[in-house]
N, C-alpha and C positions, 0 to 999 in steps of 0.2 A: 608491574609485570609487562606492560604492553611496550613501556620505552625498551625494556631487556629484548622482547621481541623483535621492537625495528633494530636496535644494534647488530644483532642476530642478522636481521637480516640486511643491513648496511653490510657486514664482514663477507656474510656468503656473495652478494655482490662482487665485492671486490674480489674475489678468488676464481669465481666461476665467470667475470663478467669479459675479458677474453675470448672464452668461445661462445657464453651465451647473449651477449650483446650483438654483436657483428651478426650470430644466425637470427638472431629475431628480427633485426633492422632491416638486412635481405631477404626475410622471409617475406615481412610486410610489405616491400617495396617491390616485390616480385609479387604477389597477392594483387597489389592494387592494379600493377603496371599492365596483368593479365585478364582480370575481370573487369577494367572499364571499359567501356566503349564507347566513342565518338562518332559523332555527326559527319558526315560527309562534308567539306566544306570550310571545318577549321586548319590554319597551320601549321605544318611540321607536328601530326596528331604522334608519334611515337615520342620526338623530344620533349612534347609539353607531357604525355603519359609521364614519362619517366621522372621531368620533375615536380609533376602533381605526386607523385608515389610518394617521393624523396617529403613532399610535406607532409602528407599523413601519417608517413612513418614518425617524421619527427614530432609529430603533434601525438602519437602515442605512444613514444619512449618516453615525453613530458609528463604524460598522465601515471606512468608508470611512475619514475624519479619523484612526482608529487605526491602519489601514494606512499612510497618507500619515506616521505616526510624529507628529502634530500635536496628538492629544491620544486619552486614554481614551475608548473608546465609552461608559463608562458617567457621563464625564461630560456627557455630551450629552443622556443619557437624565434623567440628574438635572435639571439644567436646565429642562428643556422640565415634567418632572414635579413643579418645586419649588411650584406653584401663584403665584397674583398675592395678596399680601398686603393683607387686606383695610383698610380706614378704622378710624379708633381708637375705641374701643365705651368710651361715659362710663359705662354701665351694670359695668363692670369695670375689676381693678386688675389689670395683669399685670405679672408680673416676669420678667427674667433669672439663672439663675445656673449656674454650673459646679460638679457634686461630682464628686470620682474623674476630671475630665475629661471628663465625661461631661454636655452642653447639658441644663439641664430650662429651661422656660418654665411658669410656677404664673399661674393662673389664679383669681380670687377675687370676688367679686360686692362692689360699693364698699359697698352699704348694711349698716348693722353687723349683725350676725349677732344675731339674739335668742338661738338656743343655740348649741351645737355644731351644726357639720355636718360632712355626706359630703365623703368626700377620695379623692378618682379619680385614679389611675395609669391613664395612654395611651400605648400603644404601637405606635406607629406601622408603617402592614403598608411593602412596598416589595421583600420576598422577600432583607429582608438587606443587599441593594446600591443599592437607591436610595428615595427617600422623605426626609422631614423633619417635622423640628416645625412649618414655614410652610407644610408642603403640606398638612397637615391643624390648622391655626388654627382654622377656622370649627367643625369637630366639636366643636373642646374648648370652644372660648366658648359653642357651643351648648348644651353639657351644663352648661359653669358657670351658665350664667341659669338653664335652664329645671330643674333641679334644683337651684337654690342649695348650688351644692357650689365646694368648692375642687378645681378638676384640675394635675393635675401632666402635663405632656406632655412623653414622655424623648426624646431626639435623639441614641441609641445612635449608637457609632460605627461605619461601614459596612465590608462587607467589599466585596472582598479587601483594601484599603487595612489593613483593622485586623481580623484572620485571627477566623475563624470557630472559638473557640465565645467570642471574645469579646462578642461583643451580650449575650447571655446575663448575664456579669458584670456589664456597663453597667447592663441592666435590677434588675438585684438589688442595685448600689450604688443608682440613685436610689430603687428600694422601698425599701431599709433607711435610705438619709437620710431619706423622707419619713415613715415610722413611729417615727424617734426624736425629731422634729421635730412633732408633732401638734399641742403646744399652743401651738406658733407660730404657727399656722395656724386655731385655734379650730377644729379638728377632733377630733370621738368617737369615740377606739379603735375603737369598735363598732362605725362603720360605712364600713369602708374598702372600697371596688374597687377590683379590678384585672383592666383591659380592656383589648383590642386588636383590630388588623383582622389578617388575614390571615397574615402571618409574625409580626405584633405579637401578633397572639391565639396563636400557638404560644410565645411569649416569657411572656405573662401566664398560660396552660397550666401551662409548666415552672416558673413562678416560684412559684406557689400550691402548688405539690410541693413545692417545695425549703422554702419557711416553714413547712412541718409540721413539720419538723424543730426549728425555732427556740421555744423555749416561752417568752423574756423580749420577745419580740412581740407584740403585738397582731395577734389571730385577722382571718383577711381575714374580709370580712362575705359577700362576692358576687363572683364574676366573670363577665365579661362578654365573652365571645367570638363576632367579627363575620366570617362566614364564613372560620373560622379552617383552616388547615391544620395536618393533625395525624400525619400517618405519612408515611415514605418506602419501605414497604412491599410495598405493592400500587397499581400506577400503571397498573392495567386494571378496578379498581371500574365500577359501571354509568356515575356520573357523569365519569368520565374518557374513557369512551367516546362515549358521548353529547355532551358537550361539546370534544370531543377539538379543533374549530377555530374555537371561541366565543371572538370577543371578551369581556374585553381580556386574558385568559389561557386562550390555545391550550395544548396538552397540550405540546409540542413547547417552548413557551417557558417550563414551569416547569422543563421538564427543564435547557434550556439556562440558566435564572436558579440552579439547585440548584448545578450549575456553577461558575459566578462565584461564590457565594455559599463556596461551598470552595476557589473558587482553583483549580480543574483544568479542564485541557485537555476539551472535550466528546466527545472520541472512541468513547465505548461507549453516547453517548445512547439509541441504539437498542435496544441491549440491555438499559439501566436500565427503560425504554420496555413491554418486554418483562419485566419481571420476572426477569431473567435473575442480579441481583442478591445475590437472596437464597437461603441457603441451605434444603435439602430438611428440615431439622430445626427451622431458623425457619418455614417456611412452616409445617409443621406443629405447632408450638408456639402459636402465633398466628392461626391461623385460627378460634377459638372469640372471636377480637376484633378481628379484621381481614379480612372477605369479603363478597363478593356475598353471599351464602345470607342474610346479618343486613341488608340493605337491604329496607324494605318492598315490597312488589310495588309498588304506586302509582307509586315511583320506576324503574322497569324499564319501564314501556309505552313508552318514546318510545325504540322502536331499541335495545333492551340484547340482545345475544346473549353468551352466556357464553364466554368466549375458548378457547380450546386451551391446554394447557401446555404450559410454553414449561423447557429444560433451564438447571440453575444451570452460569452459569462465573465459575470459582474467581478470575479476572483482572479481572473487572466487579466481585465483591465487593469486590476489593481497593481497586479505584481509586476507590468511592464508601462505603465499608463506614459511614464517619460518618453515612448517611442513617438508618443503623437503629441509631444511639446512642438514648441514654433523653431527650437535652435534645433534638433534630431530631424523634424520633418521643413525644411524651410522650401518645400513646393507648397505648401499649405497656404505660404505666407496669402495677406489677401490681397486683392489686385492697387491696393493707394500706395503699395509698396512697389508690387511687381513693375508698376509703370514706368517705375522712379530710376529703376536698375538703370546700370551701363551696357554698351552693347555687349554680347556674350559670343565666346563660341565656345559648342560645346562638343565633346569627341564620344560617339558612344563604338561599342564592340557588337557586332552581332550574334557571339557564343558569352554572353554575359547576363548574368540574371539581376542587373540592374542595369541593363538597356531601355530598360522603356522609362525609368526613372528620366533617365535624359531624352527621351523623345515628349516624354509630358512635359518636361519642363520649357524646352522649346515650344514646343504648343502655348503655354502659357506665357513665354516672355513676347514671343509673334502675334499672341493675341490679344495683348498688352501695348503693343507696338515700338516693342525694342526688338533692335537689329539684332540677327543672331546668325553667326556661320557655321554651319556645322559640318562635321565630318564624321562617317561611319564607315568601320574600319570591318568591313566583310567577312574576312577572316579572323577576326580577331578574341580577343578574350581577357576577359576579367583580370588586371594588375601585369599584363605586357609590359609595362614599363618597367617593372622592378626586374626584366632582362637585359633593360638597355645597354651596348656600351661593352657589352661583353663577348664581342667578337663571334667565334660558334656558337657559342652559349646564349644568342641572341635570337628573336626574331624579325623578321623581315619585316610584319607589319607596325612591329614596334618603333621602326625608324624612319616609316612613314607616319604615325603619328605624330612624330616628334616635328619630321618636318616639315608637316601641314599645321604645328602649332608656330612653330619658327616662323615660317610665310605668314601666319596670320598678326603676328605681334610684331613681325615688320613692316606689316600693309597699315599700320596706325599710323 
């Protein structure tokens, strides 16, 4: 009886979905566009309203379509986030291929190379479950011109379809194809990166860890981390407060993407939310590298009051306890490793509720005594990049990102 009911209701769909599609989509995206409010301070706050709308809407036409039993919410959210691929660039040679199963698209400037060059791994942010190689095209063609470098951009496979902590291995087959593979590429040992946005810079984090280990490698030269997230820790830092319902990543939706990204039911959000997670012996083990107290003041004037403590239960560690693994949290790592690192720069946003991820973490590669450049982008905010390249549909700070990452990978 229940499959006759979704058919039932698969057909009303299709008959009424004409005017009742279009008005619910606009309803919601005029709902969100009018009731959020911004900080003073971020950029073009109407365009980015508009296209934060544009994703919550989409993210609950998916939950609807998922209920209706007619397809995954997440794949709707993919979709809508694959980007429009851009026109073919005579200035570049790009290719396809498959290793381990795993999509790369190599990027290479046509005119012949006088020596070696830079060879860039990209790792695309998306928090694990959604994003692609075509969603961020324009990033990697951009760093291949304007650096005459060859990039490699990975197309890890997404969770939960392909369970978490595989990304991780995806990431580390196409690094290790592309370093055994240099002088195909007319690329210099010496000077490889390896870069990412978001969960992609948590992925290029853990990857530069795990090749310390390898000595028949070639040494990474630099990484490059773009308002990366770095612990699952502490989810009441100043910037998670502060930013707790900033476009295009509210506190509430990294919670709920951590989720999906493990494949579990959201039931204890609130209490991961809360810290309620972790245990009384990790908090104390770890807070000499994970706390308010090590955010500059600077970062605390806009609204940070220090939370309450909040009691660990033993059932929320359970159901999330992956967040405070060493590949999910690689700020944790311990310092025999952090020394080891290459130099870093990292970019953080100041309307981003993993800004301070990247402010600790610089704290700790500095206190460590690896070089670190960084840049923080004022106006900025959470996954800017996935606007690059798109003309109006861009923003301004997003292209200074970019090319404060470009200066930085050509000053190697």
């Amino acid at each position: 009886m229940a499959s006759v009911y979704k058919t039932l209701a698969i057909i009303g769909m299709f008959f009424i979905s004409p005017v009742l599609v279009p008005a619910l989509f606009w309803g919601v995206v005029l709902h969100e566009f009018f009731n959020s409010e911004l900080p003073a301070g971020i950029e073009q706050p109407l365009k980015l309203l508009f296209f934060h709308s544009l994703l919550i809407t989409t993210m609950v036409m998916g939950k609807i379509l998922e209920k209706l039993g007619i397809c995954n919410d997440l794949t709707i959210l993919r979709a809508a986030l694959d980007g429009i691929p851009p026109w073919r660039d005579s200035k570049l040679l790009i290719k396809d291929l498959t290793v381990d199963e795993v999509p790369l698209r190599i990027y290479q400037p046509k005119r012949p190379p006088t020596g070696k060059r830079r060879g860039i791994l990209y790792f695309h942010g998306g928090a694990g479950t959604f994003g692609s190689i075509r969603a961020f095209e324009r990033v990697c063609r951009y760093m291949a011109k304007k650096c005459n470098s060859v990039v490699v951009s990975v197309g890890y496979r997404l969770a939960p379809e392909h369970p978490y902590p595989g990304q991780y291995f995806d990431c580390l087959s196409a690094t290790l194809y592309f370093m055994r593979n240099l002088e195909e590429y007319h690329v210099d040992p010496g000077l490889i990166i390896i870069s990412g946005d978001s969960c992609g810079a948590n992925f290029a984090t853990v990857i530069c860890q795990l090749l310390l280990n390898d000595r028949d490698l070639p040494k990474v030269r630099a990484q490059v981390l773009l308002y990366p997230g770095l612990q699952g820790l502490d989810f009441r830092l100043p910037s998670y407060q502060q930013n707790a319902f900033m476009p295009m990543l509210p506190r509430k939706l990294i919670i709920y993407l951590c989720f999906r990204y493990l494949n579990r039911k959201p039931t204890v959000w609130k209490d991961v939310l809360q810290n309620c997670h972790v245990p009384e012996s990790m908090r104390e083990k770890y807070k000499k590298w994970v706390s308010a107290d090590l955010i500059p003041d600077e970062f605390k004037i806009r609204g940070y009051r220090p939370p309450k403590p909040t009691p660990y239960k033993p059932e929320v560690h359970e159901a999330v306890k992956e967040i405070l693994a060493a590949t999910f949290s690689p700020l944790l790592a311990e310092d025999s490793i952090i020394c080891q690192l290459p130099e870093s720069c990292i970019v953080t946003c100041e309307f981003d509720v993993l800004r301070d991820d990247g402010l600790l973490y610089k704290k700790r590669l500095e206190d460590n005594g690896v070089q670190v450049t960084w840049y923080h982008c004022k106006n900025g905010f959470h996954g800017i990049l996935a606007f690059f390249g798109y003309g109006i549909f861009s923003f301004l700070s997003g292209k200074e990102i970019m090319d404060s990452v470009v200066n930085y990978i050509n000053s190697l």
